[in-house]
Z-matrix of the N, CA and C atoms (Angstrom, degrees):
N
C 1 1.439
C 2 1.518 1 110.16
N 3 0.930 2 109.32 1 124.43
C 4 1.501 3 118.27 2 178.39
C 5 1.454 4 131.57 3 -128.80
N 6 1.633 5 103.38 4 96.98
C 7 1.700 6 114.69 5 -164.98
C 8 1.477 7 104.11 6 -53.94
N 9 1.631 8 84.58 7 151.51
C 10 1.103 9 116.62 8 -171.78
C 11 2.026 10 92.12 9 -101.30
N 12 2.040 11 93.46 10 129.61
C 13 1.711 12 77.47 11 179.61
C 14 1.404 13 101.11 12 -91.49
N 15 1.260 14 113.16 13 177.92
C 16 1.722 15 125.85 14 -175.33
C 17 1.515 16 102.79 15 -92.30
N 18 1.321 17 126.77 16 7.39
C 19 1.542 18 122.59 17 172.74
C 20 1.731 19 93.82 18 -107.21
N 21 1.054 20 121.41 19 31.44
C 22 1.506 21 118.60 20 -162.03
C 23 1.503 22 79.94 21 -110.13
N 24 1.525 23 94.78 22 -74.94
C 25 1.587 24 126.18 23 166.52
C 26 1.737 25 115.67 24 -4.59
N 27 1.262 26 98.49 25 -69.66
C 28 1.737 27 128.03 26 172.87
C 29 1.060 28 106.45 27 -49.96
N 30 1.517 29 117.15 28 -69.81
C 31 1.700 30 118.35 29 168.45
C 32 1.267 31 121.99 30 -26.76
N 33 1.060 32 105.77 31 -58.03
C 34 1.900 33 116.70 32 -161.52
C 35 1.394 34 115.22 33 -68.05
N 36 1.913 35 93.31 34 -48.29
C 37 1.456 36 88.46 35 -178.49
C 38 2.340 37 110.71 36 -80.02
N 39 1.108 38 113.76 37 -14.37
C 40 1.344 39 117.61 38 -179.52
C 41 1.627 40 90.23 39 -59.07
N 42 1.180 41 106.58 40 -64.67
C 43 1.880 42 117.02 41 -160.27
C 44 1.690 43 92.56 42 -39.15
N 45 1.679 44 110.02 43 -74.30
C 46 1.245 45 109.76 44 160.88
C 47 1.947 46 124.37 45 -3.78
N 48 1.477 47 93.26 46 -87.38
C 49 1.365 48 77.98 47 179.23
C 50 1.561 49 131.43 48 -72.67
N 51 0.989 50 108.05 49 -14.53
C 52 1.860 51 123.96 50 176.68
C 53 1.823 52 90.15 51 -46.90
N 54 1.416 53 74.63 52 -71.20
C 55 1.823 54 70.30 53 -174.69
C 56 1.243 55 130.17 54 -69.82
N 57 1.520 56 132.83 55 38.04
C 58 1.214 57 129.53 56 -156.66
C 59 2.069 58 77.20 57 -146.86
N 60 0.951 59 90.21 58 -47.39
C 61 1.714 60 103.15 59 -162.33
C 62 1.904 61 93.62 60 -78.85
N 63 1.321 62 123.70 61 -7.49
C 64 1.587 63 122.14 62 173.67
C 65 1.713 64 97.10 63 -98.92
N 66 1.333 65 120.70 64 -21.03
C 67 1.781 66 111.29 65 174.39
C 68 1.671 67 100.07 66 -77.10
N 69 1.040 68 120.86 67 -14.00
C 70 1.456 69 116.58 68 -160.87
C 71 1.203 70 96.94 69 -96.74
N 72 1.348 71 126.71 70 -77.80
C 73 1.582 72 126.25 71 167.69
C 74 1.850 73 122.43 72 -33.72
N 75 0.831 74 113.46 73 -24.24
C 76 1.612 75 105.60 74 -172.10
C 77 1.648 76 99.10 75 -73.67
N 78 1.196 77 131.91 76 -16.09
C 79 1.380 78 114.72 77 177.04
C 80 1.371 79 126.98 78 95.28
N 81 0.939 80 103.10 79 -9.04
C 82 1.762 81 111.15 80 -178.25
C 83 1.783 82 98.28 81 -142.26
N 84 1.056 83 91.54 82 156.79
C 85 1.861 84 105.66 83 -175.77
C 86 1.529 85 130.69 84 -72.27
N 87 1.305 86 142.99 85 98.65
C 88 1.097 87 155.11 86 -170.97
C 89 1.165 88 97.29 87 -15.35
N 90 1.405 89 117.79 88 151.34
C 91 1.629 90 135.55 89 169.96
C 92 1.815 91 87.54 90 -83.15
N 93 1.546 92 91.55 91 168.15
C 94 1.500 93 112.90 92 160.54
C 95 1.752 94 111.69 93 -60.04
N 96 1.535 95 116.54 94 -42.28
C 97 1.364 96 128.81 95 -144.09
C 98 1.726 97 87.90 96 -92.74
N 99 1.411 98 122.12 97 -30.68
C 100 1.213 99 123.48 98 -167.43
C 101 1.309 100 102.85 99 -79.40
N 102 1.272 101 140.95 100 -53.55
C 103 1.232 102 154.19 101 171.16
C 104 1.455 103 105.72 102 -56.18
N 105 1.422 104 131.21 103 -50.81
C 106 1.531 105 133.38 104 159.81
C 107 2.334 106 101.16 105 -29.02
N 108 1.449 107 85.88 106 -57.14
C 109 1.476 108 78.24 107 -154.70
C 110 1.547 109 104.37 108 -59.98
N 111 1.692 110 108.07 109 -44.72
C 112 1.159 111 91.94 110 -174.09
C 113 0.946 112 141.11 111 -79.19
N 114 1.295 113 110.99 112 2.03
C 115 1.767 114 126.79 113 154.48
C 116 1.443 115 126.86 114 -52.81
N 117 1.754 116 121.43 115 -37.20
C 118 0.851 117 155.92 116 173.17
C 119 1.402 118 97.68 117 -43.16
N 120 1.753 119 103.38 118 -72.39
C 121 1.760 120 119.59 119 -166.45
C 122 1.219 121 96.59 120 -62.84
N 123 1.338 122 134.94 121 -52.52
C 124 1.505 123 121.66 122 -164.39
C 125 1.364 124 104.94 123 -69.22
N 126 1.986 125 125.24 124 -38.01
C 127 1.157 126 109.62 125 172.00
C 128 1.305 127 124.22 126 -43.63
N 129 1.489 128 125.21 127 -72.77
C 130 1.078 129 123.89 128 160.72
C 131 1.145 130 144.42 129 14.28
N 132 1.475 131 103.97 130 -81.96
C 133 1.628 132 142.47 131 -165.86
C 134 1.537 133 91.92 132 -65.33
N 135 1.939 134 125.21 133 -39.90
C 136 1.367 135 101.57 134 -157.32
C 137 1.814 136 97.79 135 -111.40
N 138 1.530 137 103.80 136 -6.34
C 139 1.243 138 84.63 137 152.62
C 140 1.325 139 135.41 138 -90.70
N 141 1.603 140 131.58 139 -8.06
C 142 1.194 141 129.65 140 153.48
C 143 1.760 142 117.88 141 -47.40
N 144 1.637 143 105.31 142 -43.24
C 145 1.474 144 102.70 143 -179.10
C 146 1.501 145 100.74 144 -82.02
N 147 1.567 146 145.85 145 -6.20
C 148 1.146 147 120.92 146 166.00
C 149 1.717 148 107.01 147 -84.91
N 150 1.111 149 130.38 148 -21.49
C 151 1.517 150 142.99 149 -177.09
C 152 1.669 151 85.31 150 -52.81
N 153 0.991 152 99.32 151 -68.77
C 154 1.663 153 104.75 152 -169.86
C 155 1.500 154 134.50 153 -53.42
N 156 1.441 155 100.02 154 -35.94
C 157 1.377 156 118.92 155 156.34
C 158 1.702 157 131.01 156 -40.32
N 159 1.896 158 83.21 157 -56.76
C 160 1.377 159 106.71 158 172.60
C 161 1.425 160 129.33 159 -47.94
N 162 1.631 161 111.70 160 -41.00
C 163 0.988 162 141.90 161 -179.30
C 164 1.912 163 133.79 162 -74.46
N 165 1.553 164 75.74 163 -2.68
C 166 1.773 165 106.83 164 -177.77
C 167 1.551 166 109.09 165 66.25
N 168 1.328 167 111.34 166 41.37
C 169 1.288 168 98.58 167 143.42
C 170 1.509 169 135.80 168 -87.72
N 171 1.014 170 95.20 169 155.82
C 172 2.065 171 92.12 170 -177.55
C 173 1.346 172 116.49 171 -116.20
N 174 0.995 173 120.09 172 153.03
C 175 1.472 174 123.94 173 155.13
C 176 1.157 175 138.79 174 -76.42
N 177 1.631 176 127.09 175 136.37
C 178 1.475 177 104.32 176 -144.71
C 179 1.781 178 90.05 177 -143.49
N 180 1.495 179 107.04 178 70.04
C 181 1.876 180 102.85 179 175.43
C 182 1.443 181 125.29 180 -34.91
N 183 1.082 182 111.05 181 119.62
C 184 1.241 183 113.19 182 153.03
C 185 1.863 184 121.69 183 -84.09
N 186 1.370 185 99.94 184 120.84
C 187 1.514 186 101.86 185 -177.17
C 188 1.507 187 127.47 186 -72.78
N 189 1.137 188 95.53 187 -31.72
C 190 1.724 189 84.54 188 166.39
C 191 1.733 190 110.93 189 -85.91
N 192 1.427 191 130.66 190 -18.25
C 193 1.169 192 109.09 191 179.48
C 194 1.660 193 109.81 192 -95.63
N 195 1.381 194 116.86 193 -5.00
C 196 1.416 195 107.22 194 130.12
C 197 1.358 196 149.47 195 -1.82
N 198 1.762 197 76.93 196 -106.30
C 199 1.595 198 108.53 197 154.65
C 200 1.111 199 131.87 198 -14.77
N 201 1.156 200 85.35 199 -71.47
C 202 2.517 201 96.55 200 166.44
C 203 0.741 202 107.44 201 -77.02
N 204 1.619 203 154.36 202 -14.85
C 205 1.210 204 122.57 203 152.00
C 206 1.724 205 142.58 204 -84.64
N 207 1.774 206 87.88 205 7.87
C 208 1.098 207 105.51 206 178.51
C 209 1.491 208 124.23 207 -118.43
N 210 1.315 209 108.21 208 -7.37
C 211 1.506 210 138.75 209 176.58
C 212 1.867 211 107.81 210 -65.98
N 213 1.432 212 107.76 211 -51.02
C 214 1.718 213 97.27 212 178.42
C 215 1.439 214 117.70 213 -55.76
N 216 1.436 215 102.64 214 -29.13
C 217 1.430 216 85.94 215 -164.90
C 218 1.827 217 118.10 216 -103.67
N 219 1.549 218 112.48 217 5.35
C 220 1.459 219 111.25 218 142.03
C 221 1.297 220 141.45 219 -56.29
N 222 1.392 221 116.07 220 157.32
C 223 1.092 222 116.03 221 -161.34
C 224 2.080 223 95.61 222 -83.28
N 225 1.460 224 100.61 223 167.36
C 226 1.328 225 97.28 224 -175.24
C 227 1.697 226 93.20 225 -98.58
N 228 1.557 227 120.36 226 170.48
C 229 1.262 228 120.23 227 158.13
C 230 1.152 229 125.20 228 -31.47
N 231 1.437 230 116.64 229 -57.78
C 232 1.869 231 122.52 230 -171.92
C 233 1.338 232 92.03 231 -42.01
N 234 1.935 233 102.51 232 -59.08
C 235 1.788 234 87.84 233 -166.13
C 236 1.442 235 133.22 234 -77.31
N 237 0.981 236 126.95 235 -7.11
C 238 1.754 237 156.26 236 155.81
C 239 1.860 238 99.83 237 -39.74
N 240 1.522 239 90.96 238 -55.67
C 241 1.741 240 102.84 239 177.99
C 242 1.271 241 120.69 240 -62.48
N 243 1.581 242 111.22 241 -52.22
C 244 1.324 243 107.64 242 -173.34
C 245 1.686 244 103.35 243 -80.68
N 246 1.363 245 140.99 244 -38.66
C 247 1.623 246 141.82 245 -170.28
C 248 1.882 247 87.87 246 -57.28
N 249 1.226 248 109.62 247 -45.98
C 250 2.071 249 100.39 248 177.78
C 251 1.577 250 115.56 249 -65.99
N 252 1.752 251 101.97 250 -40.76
C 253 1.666 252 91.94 251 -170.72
C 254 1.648 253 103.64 252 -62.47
N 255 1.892 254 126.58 253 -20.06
C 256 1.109 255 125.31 254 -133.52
C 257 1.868 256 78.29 255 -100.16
N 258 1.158 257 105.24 256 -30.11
C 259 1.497 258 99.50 257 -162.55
C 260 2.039 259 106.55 258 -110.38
N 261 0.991 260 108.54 259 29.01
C 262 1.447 261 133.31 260 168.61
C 263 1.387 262 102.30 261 -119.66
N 264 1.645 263 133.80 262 -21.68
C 265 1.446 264 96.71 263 -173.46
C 266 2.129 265 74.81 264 -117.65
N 267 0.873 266 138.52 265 17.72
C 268 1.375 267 134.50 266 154.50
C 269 1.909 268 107.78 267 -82.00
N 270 1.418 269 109.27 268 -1.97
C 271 1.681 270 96.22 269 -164.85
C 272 1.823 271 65.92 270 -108.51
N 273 1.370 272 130.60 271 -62.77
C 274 1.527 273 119.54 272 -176.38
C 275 1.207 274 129.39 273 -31.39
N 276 1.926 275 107.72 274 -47.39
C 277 1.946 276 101.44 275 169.42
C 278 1.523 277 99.66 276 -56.59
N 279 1.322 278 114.54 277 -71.56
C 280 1.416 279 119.65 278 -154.42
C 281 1.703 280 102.49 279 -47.34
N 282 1.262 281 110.17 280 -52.98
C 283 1.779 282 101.16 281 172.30
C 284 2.150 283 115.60 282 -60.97
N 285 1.044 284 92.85 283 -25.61
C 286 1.785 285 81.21 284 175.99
C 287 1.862 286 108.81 285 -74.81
N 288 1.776 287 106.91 286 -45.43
C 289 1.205 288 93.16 287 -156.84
C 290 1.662 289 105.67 288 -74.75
N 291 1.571 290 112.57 289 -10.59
C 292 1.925 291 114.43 290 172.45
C 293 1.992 292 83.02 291 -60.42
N 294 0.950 293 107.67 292 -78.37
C 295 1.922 294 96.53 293 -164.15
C 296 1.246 295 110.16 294 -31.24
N 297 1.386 296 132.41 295 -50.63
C 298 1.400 297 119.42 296 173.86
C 299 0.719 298 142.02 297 -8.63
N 300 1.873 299 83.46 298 -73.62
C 301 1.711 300 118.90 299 -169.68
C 302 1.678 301 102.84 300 -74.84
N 303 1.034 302 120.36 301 -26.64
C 304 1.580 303 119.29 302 -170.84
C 305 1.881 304 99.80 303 -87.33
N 306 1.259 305 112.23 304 -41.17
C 307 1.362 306 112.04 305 162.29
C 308 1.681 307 117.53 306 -16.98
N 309 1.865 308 92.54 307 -75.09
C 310 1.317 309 116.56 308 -168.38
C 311 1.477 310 113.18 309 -58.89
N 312 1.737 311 123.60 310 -43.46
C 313 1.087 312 130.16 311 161.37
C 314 1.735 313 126.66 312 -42.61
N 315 1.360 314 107.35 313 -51.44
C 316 1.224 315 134.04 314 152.75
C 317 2.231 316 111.35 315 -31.81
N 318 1.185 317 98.70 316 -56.58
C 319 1.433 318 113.99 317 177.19
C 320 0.880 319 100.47 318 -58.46
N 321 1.737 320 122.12 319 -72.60
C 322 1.093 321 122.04 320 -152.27
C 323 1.641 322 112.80 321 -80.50
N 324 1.277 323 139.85 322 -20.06
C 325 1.337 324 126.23 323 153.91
C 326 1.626 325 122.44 324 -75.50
N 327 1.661 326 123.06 325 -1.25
C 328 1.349 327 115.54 326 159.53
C 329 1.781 328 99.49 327 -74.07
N 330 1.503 329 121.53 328 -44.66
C 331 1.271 330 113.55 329 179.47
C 332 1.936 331 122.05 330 -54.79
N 333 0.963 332 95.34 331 -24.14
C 334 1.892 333 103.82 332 162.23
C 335 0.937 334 113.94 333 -73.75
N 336 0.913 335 124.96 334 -48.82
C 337 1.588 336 141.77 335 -162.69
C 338 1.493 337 103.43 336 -57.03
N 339 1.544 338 114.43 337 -59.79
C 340 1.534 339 138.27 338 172.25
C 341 1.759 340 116.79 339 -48.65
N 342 1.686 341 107.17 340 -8.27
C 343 1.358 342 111.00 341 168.87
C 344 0.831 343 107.78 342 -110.21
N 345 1.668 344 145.48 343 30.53
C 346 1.465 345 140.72 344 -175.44
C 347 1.359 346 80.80 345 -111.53
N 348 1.108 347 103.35 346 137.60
C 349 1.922 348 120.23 347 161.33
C 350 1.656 349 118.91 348 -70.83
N 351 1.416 350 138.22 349 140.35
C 352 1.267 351 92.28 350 -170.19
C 353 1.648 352 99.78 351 -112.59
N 354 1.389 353 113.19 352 -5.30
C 355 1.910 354 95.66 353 163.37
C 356 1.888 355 92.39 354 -122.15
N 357 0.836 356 77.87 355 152.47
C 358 2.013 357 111.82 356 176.08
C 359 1.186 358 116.83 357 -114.67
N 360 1.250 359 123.55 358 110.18
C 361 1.685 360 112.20 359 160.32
C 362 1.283 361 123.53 360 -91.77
N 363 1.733 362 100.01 361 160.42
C 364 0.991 363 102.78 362 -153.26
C 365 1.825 364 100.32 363 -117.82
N 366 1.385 365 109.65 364 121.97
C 367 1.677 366 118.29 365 177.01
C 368 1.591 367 94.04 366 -109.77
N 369 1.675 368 84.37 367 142.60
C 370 1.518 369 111.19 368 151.17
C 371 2.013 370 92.34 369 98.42
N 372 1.027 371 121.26 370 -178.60
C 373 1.309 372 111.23 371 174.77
C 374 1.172 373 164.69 372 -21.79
N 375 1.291 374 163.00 373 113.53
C 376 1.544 375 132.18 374 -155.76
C 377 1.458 376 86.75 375 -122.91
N 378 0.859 377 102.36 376 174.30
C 379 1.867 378 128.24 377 -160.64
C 380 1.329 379 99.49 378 -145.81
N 381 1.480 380 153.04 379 108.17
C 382 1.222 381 139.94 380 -161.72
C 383 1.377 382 130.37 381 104.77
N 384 1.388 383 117.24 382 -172.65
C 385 1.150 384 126.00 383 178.68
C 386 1.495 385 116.77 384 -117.11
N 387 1.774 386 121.35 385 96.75
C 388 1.394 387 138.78 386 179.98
C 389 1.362 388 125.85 387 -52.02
N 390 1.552 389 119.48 388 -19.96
C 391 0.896 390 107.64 389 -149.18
C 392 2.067 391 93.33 390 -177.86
N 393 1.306 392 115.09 391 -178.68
C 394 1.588 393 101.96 392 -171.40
C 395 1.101 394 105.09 393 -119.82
N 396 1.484 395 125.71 394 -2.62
C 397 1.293 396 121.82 395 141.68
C 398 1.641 397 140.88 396 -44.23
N 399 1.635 398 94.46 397 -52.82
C 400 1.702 399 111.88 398 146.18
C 401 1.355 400 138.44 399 -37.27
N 402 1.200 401 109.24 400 -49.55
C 403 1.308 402 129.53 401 156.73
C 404 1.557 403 120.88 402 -55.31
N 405 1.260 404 92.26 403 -44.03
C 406 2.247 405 81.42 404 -172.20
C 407 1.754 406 95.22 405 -84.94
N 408 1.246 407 123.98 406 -31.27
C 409 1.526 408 109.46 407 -172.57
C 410 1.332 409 107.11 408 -65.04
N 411 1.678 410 130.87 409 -27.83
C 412 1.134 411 135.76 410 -147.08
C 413 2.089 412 99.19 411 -77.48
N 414 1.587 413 84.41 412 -35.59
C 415 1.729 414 111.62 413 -176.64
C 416 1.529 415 100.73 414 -93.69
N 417 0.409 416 118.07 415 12.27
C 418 1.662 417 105.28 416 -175.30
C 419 1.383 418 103.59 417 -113.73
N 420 1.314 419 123.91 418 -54.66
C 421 1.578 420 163.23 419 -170.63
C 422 1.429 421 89.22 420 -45.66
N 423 1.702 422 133.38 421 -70.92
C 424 1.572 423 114.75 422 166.59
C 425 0.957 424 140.79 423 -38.98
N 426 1.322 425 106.77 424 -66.39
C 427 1.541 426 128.04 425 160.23
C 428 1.275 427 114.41 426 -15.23
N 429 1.493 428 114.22 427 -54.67
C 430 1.616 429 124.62 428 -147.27
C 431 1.597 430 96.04 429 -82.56
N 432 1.632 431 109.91 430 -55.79
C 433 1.684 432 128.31 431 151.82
C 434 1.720 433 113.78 432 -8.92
N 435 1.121 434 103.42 433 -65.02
C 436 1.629 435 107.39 434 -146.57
C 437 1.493 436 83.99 435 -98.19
N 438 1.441 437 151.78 436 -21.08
C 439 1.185 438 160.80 437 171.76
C 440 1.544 439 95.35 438 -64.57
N 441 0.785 440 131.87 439 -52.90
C 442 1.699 441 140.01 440 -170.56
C 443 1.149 442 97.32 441 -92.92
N 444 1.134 443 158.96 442 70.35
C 445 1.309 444 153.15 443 -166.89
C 446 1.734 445 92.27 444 -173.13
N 447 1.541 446 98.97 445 -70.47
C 448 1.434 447 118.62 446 -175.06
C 449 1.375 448 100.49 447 -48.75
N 450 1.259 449 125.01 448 -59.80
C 451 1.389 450 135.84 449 -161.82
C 452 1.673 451 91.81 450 -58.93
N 453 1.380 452 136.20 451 -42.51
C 454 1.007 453 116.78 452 -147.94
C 455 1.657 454 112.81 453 -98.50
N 456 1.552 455 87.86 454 5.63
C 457 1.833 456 109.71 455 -156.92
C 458 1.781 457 89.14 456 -110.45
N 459 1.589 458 122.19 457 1.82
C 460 1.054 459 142.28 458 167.39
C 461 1.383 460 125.24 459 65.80
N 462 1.636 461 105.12 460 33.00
C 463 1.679 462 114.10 461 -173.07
C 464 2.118 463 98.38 462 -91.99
N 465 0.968 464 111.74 463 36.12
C 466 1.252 465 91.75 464 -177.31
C 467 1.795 466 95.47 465 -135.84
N 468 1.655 467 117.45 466 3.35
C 469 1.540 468 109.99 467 -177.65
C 470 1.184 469 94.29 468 -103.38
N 471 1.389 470 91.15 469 168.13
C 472 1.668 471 101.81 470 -165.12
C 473 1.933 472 107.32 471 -101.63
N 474 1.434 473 103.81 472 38.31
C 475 1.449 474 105.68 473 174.55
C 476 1.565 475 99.20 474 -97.13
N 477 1.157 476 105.30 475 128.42
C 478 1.339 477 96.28 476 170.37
C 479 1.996 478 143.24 477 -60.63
N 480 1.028 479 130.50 478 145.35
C 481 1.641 480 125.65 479 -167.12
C 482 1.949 481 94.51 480 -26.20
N 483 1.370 482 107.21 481 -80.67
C 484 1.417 483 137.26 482 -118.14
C 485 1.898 484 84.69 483 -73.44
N 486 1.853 485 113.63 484 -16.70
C 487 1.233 486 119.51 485 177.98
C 488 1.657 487 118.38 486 -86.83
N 489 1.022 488 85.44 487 -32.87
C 490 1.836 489 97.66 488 -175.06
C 491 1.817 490 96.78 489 -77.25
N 492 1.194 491 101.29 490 -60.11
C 493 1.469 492 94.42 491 171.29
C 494 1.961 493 117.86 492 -33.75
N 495 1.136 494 108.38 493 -52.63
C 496 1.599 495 102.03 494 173.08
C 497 1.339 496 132.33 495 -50.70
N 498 1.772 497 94.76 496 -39.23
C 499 1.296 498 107.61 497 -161.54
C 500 1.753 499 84.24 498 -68.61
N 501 0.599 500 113.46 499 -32.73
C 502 1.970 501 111.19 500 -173.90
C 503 1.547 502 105.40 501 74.75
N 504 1.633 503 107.43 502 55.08
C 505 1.407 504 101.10 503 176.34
C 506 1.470 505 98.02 504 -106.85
N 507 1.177 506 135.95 505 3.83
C 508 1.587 507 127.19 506 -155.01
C 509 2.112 508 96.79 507 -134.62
């Protein structure tokens, strides 16, 4: 097995675009034969690296030569700093002007609010219970019924059944 290096990689595909990015720049429109060829090279180029693939080779990064090739094109600290300061005070407008707006919303449903009446009277019928006076007569009123009933049906003296029955008062 025989690694494949990652500056190989870089190569192939740069050449690739070099030559893709020189049909574009020249200003006038690729021939058939020019575009033939470079179809050719890229064919080539990626079937040699699939040949190889095939063949169990692997790829085997190196991290620091990576690194440098991936290092120019990060951003440096300064700019790390300023893309946060720029997008920390874009989250501050956008968070002040939501308070605003919720402020004003805020306003404007205390100003509704300030047209609700807060007692209403009520004409013409009620349906219910007005008040807690209503309520206890409504409950009480059985109670009081079936209490007076009993009493009068004589379960509440202390003569016993089997006596009252004789007396033939019931």
């Amino acid at each position: 097995m025989q690694p494949i290096q990652p500056s190989d990689l870089f190569v192939t595909v740069a050449q690739m675009r070099d030559g893709i990015d020189t049909l574009i720049k020249r200003g006038k429109p690729a021939t058939a034969d020019e575009l033939q060829q470079l179809l050719a090279q890229v064919k080539t180029q990626g079937e040699q690296l699939l040949h190889q693939a095939q063949q169990g080779y692997r790829i085997t990064l190196n991290g620091e030569a990576a690194a440098k090739l991936i290092v120019p094109y990060m951003p440096t600290n300064a700019e790390t700093a300023r893309i946060m300061t720029d997008a920390t005070a874009a989250m501050r407008a956008t968070l002040a002007q939501g308070a605003k707006e919720t402020a004003a919303q805020v306003q404007q449903l205390q100003a509704i609010q300030t047209g609700f009446p807060r007692h209403v009277s009520i004409e013409g019928e009620v349906v219910g219970f007005t008040n807690w006076k209503a309520a206890g007569l409504v409950a009480l009123v059985p109670v009081v019924l079936v209490l007076l009933t009993q009493a009068l049906m004589g379960l509440f003296s202390q003569v016993p059944q089997a006596k009252y029955d004789q007396l033939g008062l019931g």
